[in-house]
Structure formats: structure tokens, C-alpha cells
MMTF fields as JSON, N, C-alpha, C and O atoms, coordinates in Angstrom:
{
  "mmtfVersion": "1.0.0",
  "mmtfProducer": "UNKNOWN",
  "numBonds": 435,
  "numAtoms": 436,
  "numGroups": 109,
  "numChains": 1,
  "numModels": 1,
  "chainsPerModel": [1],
  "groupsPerChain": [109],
  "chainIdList": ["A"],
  "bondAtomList": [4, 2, 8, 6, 12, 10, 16, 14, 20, 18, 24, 22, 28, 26, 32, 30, 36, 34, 40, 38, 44, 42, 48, 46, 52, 50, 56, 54, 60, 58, 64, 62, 68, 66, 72, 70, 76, 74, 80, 78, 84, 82, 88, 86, 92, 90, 96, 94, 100, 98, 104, 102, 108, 106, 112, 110, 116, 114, 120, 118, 124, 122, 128, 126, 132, 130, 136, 134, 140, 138, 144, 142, 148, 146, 152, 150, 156, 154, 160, 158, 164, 162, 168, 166, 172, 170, 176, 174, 180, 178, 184, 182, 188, 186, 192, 190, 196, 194, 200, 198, 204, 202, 208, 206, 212, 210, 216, 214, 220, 218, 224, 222, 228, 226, 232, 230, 236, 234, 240, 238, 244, 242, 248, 246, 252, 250, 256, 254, 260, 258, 264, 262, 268, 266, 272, 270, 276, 274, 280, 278, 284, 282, 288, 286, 292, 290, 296, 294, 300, 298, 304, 302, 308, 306, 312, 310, 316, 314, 320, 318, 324, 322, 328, 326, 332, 330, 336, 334, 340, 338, 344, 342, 348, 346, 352, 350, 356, 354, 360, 358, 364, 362, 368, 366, 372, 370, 376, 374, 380, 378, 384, 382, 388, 386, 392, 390, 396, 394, 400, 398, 404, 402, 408, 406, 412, 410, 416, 414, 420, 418, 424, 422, 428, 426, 432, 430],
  "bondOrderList": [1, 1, 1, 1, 1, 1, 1, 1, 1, 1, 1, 1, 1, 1, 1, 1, 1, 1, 1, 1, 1, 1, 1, 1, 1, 1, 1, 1, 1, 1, 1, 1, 1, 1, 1, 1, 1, 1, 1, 1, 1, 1, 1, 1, 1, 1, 1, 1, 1, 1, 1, 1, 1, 1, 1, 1, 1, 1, 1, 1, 1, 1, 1, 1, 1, 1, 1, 1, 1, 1, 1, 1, 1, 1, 1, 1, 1, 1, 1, 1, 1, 1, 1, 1, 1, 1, 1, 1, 1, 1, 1, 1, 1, 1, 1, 1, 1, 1, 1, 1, 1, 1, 1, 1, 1, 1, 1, 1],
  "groupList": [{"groupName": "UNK", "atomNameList": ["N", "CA", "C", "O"], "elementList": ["N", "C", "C", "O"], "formalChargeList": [0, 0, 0, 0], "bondAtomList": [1, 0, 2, 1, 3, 2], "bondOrderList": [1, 1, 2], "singleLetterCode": "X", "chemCompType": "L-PEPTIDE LINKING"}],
  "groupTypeList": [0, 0, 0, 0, 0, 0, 0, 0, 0, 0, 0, 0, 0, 0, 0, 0, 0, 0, 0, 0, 0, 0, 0, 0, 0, 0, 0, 0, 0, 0, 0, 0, 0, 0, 0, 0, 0, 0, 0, 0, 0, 0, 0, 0, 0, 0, 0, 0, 0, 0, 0, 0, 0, 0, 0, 0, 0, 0, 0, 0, 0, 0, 0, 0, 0, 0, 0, 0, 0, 0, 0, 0, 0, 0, 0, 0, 0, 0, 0, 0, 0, 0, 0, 0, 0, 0, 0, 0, 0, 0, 0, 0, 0, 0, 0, 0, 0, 0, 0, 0, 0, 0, 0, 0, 0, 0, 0, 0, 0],
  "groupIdList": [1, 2, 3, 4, 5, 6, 7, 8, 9, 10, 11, 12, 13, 14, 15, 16, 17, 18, 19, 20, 21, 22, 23, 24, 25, 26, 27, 28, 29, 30, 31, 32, 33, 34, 35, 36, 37, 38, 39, 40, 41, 42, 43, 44, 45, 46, 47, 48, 49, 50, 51, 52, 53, 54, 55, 56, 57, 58, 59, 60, 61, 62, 63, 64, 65, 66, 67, 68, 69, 70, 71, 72, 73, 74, 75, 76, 77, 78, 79, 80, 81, 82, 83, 84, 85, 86, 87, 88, 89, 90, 91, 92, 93, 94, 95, 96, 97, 98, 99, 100, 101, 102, 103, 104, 105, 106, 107, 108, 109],
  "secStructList": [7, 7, 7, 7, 2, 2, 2, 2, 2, 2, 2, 2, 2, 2, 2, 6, 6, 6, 6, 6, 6, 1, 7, 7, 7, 2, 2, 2, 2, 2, 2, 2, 2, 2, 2, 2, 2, 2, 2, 2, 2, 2, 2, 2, 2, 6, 6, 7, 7, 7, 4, 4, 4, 7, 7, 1, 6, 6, 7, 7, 2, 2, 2, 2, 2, 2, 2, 2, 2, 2, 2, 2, 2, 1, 1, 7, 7, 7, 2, 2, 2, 2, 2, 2, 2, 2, 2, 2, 2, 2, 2, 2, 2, 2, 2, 2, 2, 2, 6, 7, 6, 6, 6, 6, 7, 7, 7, 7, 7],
  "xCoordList": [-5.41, -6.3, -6.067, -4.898, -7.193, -7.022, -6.519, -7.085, -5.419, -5.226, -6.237, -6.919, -6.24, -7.296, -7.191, -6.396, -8.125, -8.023, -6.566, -6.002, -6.335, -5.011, -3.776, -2.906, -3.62, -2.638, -2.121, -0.984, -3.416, -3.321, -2.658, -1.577, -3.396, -3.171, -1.92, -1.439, -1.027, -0.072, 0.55, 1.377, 0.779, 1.874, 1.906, 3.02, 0.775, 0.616, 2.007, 3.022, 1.487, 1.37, 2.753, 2.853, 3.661, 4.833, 5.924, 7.017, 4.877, 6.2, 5.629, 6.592, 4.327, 4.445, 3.801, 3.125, 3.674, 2.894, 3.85, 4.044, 4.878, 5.764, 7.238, 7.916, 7.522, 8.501, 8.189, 9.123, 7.095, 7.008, 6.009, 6.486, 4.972, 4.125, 4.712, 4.776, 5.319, 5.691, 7.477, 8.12, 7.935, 9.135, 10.027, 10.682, 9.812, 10.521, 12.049, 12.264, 12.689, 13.72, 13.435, 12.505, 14.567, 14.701, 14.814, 14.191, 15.296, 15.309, 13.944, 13.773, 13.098, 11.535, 11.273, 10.922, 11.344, 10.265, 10.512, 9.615, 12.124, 12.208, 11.729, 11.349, 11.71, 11.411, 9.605, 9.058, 8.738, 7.353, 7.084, 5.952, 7.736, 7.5, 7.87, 7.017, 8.561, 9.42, 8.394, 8.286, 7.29, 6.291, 5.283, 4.952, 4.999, 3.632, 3.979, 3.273, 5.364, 6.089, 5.855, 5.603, 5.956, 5.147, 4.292, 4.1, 3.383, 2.15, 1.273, 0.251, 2.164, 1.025, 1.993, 1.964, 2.77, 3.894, 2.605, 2.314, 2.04, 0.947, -0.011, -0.284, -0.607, -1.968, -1.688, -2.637, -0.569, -0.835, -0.4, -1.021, 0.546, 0.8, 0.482, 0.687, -0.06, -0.586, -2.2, -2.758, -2.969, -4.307, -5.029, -6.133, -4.373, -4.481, -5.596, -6.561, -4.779, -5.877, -4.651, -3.606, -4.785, -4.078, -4.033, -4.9, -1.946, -1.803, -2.682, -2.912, -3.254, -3.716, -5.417, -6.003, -6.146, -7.265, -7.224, -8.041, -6.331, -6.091, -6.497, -6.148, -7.792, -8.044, -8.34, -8.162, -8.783, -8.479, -9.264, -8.845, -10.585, -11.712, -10.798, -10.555, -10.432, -10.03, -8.842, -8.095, -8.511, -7.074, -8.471, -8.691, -9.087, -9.442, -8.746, -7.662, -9.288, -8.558, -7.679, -6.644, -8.626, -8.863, -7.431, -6.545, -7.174, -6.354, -4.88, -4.124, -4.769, -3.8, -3.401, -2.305, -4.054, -3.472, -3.132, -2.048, -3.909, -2.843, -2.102, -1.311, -1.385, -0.226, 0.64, 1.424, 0.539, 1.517, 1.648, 2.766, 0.45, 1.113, 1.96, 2.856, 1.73, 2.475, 4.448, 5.249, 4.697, 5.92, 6.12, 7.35, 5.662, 6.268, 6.541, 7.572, 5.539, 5.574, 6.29, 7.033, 6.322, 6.411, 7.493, 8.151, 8.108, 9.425, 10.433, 11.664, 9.425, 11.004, 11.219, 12.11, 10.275, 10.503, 10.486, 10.144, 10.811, 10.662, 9.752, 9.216, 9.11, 7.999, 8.481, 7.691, 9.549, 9.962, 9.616, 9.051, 10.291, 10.273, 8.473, 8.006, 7.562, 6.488, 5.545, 4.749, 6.233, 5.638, 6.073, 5.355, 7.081, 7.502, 6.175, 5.548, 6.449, 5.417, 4.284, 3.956, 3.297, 2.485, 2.528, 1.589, 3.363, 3.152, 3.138, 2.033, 3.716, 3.534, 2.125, 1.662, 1.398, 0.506, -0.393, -0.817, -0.468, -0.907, -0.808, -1.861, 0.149, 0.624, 0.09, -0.474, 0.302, -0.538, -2.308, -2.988, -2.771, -4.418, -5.063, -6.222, -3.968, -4.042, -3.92, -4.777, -2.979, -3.187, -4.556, -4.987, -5.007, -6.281, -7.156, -8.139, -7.219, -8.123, -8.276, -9.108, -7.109, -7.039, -7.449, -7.956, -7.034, -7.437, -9.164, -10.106, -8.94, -10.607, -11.13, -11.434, -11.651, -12.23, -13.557, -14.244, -13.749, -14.618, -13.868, -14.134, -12.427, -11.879, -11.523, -10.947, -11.479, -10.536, -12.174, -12.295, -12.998, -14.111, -13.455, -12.791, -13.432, -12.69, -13.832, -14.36, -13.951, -14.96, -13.836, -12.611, -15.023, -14.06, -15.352, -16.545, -14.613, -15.183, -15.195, -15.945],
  "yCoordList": [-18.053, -17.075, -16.989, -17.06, -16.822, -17.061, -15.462, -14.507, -15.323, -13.805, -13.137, -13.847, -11.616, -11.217, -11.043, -11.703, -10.021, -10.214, -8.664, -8.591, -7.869, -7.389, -8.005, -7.808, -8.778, -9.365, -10.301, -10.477, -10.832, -12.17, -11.061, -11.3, -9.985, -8.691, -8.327, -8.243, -7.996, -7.222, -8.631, -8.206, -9.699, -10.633, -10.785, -10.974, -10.768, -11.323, -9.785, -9.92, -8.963, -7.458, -7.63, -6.973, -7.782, -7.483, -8.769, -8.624, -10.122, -11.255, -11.257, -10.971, -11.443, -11.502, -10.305, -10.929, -9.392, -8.339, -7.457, -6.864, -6.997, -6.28, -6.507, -5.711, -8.21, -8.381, -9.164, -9.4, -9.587, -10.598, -9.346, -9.081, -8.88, -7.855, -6.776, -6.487, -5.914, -4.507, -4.709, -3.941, -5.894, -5.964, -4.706, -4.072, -4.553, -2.969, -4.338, -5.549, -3.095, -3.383, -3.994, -3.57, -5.172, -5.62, -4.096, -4.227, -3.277, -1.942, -1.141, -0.779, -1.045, -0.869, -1.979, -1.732, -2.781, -3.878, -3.763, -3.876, -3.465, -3.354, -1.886, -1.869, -0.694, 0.215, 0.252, 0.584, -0.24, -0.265, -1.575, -1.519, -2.43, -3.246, -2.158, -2.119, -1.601, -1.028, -0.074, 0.047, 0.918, 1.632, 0.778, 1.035, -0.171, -1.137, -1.979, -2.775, -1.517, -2.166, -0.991, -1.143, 0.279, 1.701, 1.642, 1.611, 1.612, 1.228, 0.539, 0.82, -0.506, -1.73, -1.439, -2.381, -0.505, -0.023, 1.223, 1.254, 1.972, 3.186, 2.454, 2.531, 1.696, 0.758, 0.006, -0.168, -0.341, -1.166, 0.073, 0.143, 0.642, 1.348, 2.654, 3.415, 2.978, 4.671, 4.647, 5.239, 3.918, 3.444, 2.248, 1.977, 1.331, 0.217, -0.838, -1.422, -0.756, -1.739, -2.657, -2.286, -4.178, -5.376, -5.786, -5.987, -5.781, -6.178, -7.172, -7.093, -8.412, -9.212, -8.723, -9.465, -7.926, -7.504, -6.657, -5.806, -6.267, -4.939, -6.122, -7.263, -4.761, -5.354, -4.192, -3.059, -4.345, -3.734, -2.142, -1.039, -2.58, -1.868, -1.015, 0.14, -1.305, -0.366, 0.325, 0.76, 0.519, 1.57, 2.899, 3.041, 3.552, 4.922, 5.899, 6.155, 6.616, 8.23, 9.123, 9.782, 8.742, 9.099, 8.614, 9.457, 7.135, 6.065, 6.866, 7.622, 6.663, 6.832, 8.582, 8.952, 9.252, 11.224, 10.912, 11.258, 10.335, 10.541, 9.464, 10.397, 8.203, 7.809, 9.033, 9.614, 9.406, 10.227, 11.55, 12.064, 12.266, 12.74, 12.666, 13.495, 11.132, 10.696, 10.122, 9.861, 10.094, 10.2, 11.295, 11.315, 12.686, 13.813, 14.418, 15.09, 14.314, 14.833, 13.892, 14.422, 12.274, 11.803, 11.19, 10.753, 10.895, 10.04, 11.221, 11.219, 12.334, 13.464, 13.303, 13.822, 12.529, 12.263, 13.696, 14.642, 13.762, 14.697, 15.108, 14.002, 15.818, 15.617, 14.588, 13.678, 14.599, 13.884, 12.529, 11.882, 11.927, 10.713, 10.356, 9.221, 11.718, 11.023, 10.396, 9.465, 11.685, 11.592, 9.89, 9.117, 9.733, 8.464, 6.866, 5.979, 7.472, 6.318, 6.287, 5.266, 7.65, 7.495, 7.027, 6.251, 7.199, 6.593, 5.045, 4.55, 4.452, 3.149, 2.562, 1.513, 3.617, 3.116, 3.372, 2.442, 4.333, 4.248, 3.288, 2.826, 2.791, 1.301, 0.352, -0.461, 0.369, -1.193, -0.58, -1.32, 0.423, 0.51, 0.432, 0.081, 0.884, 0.62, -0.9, -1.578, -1.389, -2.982, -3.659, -4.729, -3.235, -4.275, -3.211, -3.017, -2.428, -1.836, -2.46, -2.52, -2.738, -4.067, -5.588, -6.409, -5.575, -7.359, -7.543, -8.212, -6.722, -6.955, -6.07, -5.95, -4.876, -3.517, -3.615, -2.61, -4.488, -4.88, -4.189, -3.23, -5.549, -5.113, -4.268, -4.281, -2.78, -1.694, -0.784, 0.336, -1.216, -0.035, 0.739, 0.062, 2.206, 2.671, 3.812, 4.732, 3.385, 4.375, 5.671, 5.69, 6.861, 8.312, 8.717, 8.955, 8.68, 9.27, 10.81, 11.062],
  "zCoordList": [10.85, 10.281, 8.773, 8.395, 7.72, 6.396, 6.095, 6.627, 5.201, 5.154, 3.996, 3.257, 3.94, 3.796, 2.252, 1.583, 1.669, 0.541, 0.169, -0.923, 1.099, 0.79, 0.872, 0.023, 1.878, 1.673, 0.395, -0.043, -0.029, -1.063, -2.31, -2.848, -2.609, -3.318, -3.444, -4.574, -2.111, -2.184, -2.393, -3.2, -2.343, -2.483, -3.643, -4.132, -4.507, -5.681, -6.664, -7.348, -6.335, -7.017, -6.37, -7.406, -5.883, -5.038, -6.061, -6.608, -5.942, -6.316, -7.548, -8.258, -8.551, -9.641, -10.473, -11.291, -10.658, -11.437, -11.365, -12.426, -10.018, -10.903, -11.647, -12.296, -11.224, -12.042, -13.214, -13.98, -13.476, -14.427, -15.65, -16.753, -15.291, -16.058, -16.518, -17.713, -15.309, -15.211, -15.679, -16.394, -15.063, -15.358, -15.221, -16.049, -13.8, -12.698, -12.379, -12.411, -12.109, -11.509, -9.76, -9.073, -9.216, -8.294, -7.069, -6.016, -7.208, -6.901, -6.161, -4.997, -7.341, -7.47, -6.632, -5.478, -6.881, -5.896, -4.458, -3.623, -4.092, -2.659, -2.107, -0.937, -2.809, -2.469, -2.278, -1.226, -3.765, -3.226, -2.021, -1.54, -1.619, -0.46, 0.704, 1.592, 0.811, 1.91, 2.527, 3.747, 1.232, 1.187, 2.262, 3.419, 1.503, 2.32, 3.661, 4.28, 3.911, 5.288, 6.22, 7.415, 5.57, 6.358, 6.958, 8.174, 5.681, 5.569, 6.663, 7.288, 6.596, 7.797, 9.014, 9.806, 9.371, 10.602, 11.026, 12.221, 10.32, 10.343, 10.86, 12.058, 10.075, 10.409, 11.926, 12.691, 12.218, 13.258, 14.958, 16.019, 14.619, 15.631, 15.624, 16.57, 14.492, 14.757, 14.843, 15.766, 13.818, 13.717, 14.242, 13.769, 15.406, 16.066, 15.536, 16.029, 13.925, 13.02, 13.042, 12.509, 13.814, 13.609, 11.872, 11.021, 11.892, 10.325, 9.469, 8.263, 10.632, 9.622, 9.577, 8.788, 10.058, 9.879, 9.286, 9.637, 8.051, 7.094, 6.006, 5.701, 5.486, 4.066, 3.128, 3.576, 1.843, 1.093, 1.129, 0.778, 1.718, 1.942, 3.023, 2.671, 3.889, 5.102, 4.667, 5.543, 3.295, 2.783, 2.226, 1.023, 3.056, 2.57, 2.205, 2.728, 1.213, 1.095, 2.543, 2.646, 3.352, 4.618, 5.188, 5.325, 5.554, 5.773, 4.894, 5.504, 4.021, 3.091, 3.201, 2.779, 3.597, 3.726, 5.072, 5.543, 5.665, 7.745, 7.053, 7.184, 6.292, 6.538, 5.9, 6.651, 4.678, 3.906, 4.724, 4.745, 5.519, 6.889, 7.607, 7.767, 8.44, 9.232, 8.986, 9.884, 7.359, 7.042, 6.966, 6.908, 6.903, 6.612, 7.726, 7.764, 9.11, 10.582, 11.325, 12.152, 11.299, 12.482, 11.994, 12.939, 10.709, 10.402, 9.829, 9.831, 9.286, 8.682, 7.114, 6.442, 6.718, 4.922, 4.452, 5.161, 3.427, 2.695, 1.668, 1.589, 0.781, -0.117, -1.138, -1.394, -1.697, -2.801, -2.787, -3.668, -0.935, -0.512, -0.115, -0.217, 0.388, 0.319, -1.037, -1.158, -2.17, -3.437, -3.985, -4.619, -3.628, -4.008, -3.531, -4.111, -1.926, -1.452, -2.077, -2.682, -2.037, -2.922, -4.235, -4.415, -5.434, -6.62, -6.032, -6.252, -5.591, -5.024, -4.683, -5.13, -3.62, -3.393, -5.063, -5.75, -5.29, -6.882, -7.571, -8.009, -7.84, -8.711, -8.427, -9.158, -6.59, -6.301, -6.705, -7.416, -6.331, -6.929, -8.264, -8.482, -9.325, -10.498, -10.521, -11.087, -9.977, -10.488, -9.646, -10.077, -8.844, -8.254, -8.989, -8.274, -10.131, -10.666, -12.575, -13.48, -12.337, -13.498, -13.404, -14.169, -12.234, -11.615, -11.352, -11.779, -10.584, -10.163, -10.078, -8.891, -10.905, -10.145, -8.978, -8.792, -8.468, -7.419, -6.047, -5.324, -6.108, -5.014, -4.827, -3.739, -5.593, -5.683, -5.388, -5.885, -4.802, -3.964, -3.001, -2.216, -2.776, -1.625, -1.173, -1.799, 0.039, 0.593, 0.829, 0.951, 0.829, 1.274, 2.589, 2.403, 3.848, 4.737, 5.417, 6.36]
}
């Protein structure tokens, strides 16, 4: 299966945009991966959207408040630790809002 256009996204944004552009610490990079390892852990077993049929279009407003929910009710995070995930997901949208603002359409349902 050809992966989608998030995946191609998050690899890119994960191995080169934030150490080579952003030039974050090795630190940062494992923590915003660790976020989008949530992420597609939410998508696949709480929202029974198969990891590799996650694309960019299917990360709604909607999508993204039940995950940051779902760390605060169903894993025990704390606000700090959800505020965290979110700037993450922020970072990666800012960068596909630099790359391509096409791909960065997000429906709100």
C-alpha cells in the first residue's frame, strides 16, 4: 500500500525539518514522535481508523479534542503533559502550513 500523504509528512517533519530546519534537540524529536505514536494509538484503537488509512484530511479539530481528551481521561496525563502534545501537534501543522498550505485543509465538523 503506497503511504498516505500524512505519513510521507510526518517522516519528513520528524527526520528532516526538525533537526536540520528547526534544529530541536534529539530530546524534542523523541518527545513530538512519541505525541504522533499517541496519536495513531487514538486513531487506531479508540476511532477504528486503520494507521495506514490516516491522512492528513482525517486529523479534524474534532479528531484532535477527543485525542487530547482521551490523554487526560483515559491515560491520566496531566494538563501540562496534554499542553505539551498539543504544541506538537501545532508544530507539525505549522510546518505542512509552510510546505504546502493545500495539504494543511482541515475540515471542522
Amino acid at each position: 500500500m503506497k503511504p498516505t500523504d500524512f505519513a510521507n509528512h510526518l517522516t519528513e517533519f520528524l527526520s528532516v525539518y526538525l533537526p536540520s530546519q528547526k534544529n530541536v534537540s534529539k530530546n524534542t524529536i523523541y518527545s513530538y514522535r512519541d505525541t504522533f505514536k499517541l496519536l495513531l494509538k487514538y486513531c487506531r484503537d479508540i476511532q477504528t481508523i486503520p494507521v495506514e488509512r490516516i491522512t492528513v484530511s482525517l486529523l479534524t479539530s474534532d479528531l484532535i479534542t477527543g485525542f487530547l481528551q482521551w490523554l487526560e481521561t483515559e491515560r491520566g496525563c496531566c494538563i501540562s503533559t496534554r499542553n505539551q502534545r498539543l504544541a506538537a501537534i501545532h508544530s507539525f501543522f505549522h510546518y505542512l502550513q509552510v510546505k504546502n498550505p493545500l495539504d494543511c485543509i482541515i475540515s471542522k465538523k
